[in-house]
C-alpha positions in Angstrom: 16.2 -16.3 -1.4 12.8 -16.5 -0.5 11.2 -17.7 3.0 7.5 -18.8 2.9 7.7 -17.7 6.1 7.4 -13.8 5.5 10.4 -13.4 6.9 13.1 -13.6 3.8 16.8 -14.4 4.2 17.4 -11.3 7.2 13.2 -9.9 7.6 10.9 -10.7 10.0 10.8 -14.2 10.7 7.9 -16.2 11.3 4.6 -14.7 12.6 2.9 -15.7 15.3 0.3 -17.8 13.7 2.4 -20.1 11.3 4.5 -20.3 14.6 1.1 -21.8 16.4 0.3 -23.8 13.6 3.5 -25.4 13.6 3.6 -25.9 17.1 0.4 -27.9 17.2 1.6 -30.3 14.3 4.9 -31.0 16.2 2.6 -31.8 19.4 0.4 -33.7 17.4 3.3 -35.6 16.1 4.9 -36.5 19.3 1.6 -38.1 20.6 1.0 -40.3 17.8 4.9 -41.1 18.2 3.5 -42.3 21.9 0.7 -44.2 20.8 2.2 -46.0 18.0 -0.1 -44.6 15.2 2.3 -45.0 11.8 4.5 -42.1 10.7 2.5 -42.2 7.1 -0.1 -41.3 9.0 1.3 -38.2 11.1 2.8 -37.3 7.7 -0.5 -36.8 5.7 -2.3 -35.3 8.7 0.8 -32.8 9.2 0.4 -32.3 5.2 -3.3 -31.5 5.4 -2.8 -29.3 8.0 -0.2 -27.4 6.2 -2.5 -27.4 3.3 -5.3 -25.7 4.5 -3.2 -23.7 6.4 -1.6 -22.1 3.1 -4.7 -22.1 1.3 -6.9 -19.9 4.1 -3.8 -17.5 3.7 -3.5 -17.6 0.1 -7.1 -17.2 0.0 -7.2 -13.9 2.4 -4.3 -12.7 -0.3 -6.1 -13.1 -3.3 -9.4 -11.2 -1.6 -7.6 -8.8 0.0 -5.9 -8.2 -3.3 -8.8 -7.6 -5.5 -10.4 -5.4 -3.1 -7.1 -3.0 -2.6 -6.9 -3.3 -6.2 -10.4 -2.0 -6.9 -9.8 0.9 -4.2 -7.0 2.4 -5.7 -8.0 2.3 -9.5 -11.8 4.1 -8.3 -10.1 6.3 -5.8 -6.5 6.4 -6.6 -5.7 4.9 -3.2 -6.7 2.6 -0.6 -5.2 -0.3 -1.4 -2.7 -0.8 1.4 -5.0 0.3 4.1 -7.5 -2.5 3.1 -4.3 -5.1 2.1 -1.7 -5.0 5.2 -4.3 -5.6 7.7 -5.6 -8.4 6.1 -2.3 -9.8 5.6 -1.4 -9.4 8.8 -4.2 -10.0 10.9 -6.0 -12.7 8.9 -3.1 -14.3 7.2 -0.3 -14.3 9.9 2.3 -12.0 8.3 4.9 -9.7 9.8 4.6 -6.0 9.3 7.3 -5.6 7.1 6.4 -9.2 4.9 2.8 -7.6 4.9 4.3 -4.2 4.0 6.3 -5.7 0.9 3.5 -8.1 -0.2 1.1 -4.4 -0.2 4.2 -2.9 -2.4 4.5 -5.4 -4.6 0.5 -6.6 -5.5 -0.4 -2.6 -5.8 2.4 -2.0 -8.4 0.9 -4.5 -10.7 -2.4 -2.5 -9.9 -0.9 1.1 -10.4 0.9 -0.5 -13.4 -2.4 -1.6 -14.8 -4.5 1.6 -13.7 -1.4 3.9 -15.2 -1.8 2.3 -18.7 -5.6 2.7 -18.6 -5.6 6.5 -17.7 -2.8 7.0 -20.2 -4.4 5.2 -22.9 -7.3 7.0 -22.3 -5.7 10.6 -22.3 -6.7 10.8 -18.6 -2.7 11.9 -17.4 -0.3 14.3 -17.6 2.5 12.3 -18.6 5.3 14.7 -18.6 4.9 15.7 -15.0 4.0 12.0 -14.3 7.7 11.3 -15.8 9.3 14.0 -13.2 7.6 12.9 -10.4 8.0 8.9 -10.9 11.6 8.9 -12.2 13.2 10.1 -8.8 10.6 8.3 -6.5 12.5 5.0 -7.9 15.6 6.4 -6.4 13.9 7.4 -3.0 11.4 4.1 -2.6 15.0 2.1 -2.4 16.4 3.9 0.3 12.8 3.8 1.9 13.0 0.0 1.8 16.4 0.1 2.9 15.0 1.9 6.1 12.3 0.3 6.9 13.7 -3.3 7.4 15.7 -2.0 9.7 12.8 -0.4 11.8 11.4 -2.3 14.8 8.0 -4.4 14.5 5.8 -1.6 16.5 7.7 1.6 15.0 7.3 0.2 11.7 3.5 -0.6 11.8 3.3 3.2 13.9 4.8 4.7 10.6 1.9 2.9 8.3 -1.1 3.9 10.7 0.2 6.9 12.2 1.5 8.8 9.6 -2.0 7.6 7.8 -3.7 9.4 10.6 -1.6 12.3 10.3 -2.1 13.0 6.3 -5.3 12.0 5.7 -6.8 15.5 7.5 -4.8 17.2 5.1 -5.5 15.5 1.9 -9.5 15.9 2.6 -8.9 19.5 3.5 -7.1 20.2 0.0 -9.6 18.2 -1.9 -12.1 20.5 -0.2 -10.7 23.4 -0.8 -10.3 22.6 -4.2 -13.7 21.8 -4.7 -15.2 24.9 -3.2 -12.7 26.7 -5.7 -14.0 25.2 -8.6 -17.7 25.7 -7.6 -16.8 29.2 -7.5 -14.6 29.8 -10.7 -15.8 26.5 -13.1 -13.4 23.2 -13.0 -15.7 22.1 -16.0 -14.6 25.2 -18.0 -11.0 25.3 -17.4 -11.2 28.5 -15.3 -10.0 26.6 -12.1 -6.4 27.4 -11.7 -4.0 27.5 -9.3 -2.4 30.9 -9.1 1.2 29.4 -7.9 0.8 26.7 -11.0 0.5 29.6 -13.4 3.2 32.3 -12.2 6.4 29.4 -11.5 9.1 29.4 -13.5 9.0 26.6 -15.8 12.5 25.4 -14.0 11.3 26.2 -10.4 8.6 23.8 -11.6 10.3 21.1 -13.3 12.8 21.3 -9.9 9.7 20.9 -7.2 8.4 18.3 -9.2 11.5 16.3 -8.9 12.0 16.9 -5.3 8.9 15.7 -4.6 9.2 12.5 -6.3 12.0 10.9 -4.0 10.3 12.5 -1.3 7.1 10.7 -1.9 9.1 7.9 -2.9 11.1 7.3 0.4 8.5 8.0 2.4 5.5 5.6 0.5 8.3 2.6 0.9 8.8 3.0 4.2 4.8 3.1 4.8 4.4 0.4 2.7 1.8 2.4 0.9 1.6 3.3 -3.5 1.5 7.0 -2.3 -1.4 7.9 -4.4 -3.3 10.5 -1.8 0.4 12.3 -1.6 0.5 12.8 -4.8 -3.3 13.5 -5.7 -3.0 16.3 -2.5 0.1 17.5 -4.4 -0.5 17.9 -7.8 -4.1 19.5 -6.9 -2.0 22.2 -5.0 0.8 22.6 -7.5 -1.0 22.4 -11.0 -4.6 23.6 -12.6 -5.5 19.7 -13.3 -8.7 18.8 -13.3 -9.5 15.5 -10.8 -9.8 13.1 -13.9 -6.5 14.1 -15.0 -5.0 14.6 -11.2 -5.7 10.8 -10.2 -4.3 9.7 -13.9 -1.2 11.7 -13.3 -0.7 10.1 -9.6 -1.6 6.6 -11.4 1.5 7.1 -14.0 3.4 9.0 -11.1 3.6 6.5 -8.3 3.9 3.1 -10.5 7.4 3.6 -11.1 8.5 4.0 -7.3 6.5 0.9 -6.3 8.1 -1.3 -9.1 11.7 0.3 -7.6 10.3 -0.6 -4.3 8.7 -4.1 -5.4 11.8 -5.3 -7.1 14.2 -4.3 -4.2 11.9 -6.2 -1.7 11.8 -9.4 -4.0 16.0 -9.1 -4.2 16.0 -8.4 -0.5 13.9 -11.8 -0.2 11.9 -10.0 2.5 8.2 -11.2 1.2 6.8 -15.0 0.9 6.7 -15.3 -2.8 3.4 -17.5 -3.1 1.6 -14.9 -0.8 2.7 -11.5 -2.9 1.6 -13.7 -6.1 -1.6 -14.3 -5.0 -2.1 -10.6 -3.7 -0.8 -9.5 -7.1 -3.0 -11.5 -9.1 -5.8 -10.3 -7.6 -4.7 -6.6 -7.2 -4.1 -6.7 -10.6 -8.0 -7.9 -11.5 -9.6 -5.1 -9.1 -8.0 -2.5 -10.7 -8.4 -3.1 -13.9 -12.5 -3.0 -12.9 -11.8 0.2 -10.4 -10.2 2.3 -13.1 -13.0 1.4 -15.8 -15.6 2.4 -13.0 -13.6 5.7 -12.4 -13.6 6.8 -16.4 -17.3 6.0 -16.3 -17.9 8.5 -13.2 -18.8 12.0 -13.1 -16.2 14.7 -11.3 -17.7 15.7 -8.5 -19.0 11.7 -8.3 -15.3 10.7 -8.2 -14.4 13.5 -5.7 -17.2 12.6 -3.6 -15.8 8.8 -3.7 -12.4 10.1 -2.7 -13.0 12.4 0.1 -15.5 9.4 1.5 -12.5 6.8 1.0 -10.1 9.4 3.1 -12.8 9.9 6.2 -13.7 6.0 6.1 -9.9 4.6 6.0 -8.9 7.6 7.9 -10.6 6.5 11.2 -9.6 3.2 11.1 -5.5 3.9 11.1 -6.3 6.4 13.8 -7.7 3.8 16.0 -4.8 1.1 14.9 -2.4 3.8 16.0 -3.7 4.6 18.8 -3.7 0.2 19.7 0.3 0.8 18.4 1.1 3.9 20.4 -0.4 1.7 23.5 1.8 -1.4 22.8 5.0 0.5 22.4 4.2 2.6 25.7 3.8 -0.7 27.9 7.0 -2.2 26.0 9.4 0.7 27.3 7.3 0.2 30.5 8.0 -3.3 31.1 12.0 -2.2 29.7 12.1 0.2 33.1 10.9 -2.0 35.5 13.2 -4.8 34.6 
């Protein structure tokens, strides 16, 4: 069920450095064949060479891990901007093996950062309940989709649509902040007029709509969905940021455990890779979140507007590197 490879029983196949890596053994191989060196030998160099292969890649996991881990339980989010280009840049992976690997190590993390905030009294949990319940439902058809996107679409979906929401999650944050300098977040005077005059049903209803949406679209992105969800519940309710990122924490860890399990079933992630992303996820968050209790408001909104310009500009410039490769693609397409 599961391929080593990243590539599971119908993903991505191999990437291109496992491909190279293999390559060179075979051509090592073949000329110790010609110079009669002992197959014992060619074995153990071919296992060594497979060994430290495994281990640089297991390696970049487990680092890459921690530090997404960390990022989202300090920020709320983060942690597949700083996970799927490690995984695929430094550890060979394919978009979509990378993608499922991010899913699957940052559930543990929002798993971990959810029961923190909640044991701490740090979430909503009844509107975390309305908005995680139907994400489940939408992060499976998201998976769904994305395996069947193309290589370059798929990794334009992660860094463009990055590029695209960030703007808008730094303006809210902003505009939220210069509303609470004005009326008082510390006092409980910073509400949100639409919040206050909804029907509790109307509520309730958006709540839920915006759960598979958030769902569908954080699966396909290979993302936990956390700025989504931050940007919407500081539009949509009179939370304060403590409780806002708690809420997101307990609102977003059941989509990515829908969306983790249906990868792991689909076979579409190496399973030693995810485990060493996971473990070490798992590990920053827990040190994240603690760091995030122990912060003041406006230090923890200053944290997560500087997270949003920092990652921000680097999935513009990755998109723009995708947009490029796609264009010369359909070029080269024409001309043959």
């Amino acid at each position: 069920m599961f391929d080593e490879r990243g590539g599971g029983r119908e993903g991505g196949g191999e990437s291109g450095k496992e491909e190279e890596a293999q390559r060179v053994m075979r051509k090592t191989e073949a000329k110790g064949k010609e110079r009669g060196t002992a197959p014992s030998q060619h074995r153990k160099t071919l296992q060594g060479r497979s060994f430290l292969f495994m281990a640089r890649r297991l390696l970049a996991a487990a680092s890459s891990g921690f530090g997404g881990g960390a990022c989202v339980g300090l920020v709320g989010w983060g942690g597949a901007q700083l996970i799927i280009p490690c995984l695929t840049g430094v550890a060979g992976l394919s978009q979509l093996a990378a993608s499922g690997s991010s899913i699957i190590s940052l559930s543990g993390a929002a798993v971990m950062s959810a029961a923190t905030f909640a044991s701490s009294g740090s979430a909503d949990l009844q509107t975390a309940m309305l908005i995680g319940i139907p994400s489940m439902g939408g992060a499976r058809i998201g998976v769904a989709v994305a395996r069947r996107l193309p290589v370059d679409v798929h990794t334009l979906c992660f860094n463009g649509l990055t590029t695209v929401m960030l703007p808008v999650h730094l303006l809210i944050q902003r505009q939220r902040q210069q509303r609470g300098d004005v009326h008082g977040v510390h006092t409980g005077q910073d509400r949100n007029p639409c919040a206050e005059t909804s029907p509790l049903g109307a509520t309730f209803a958006a709540h839920i709509a915006f759960g598979g949406f958030a769902g569908f679209l954080s699966a396909i992105m290979g993302v936990g969905g956390g700025p989504l969800v931050m940007s919407y519940l500081t539009i949509a309710t009179p939370l304060e940021h403590h409780l806002v990122q708690g809420t997101a924490a307990c609102a977003v860890a059941p989509g990515m455990c829908a969306a983790s399990l249906t990868h792991l079933w689909l076979g579409t992630v190496p399973f030693r890779v995810a485990s060493a992303v996971t473990a070490g996820a798992a590990l920053g968050a827990f040190g994240g979140t603690r760091a995030a209790l122990w912060l003041s408001e406006d230090q923890l909104r200053t944290f997560y507007m500087g997270s949003l310009g920092l990652l921000g500009g680097r999935a513009f410039v990755a998109s723009l590197s995708n947009l490029s490769s796609i264009a010369r693609r359909w070029a080269k397409q024409k001309q043959s």
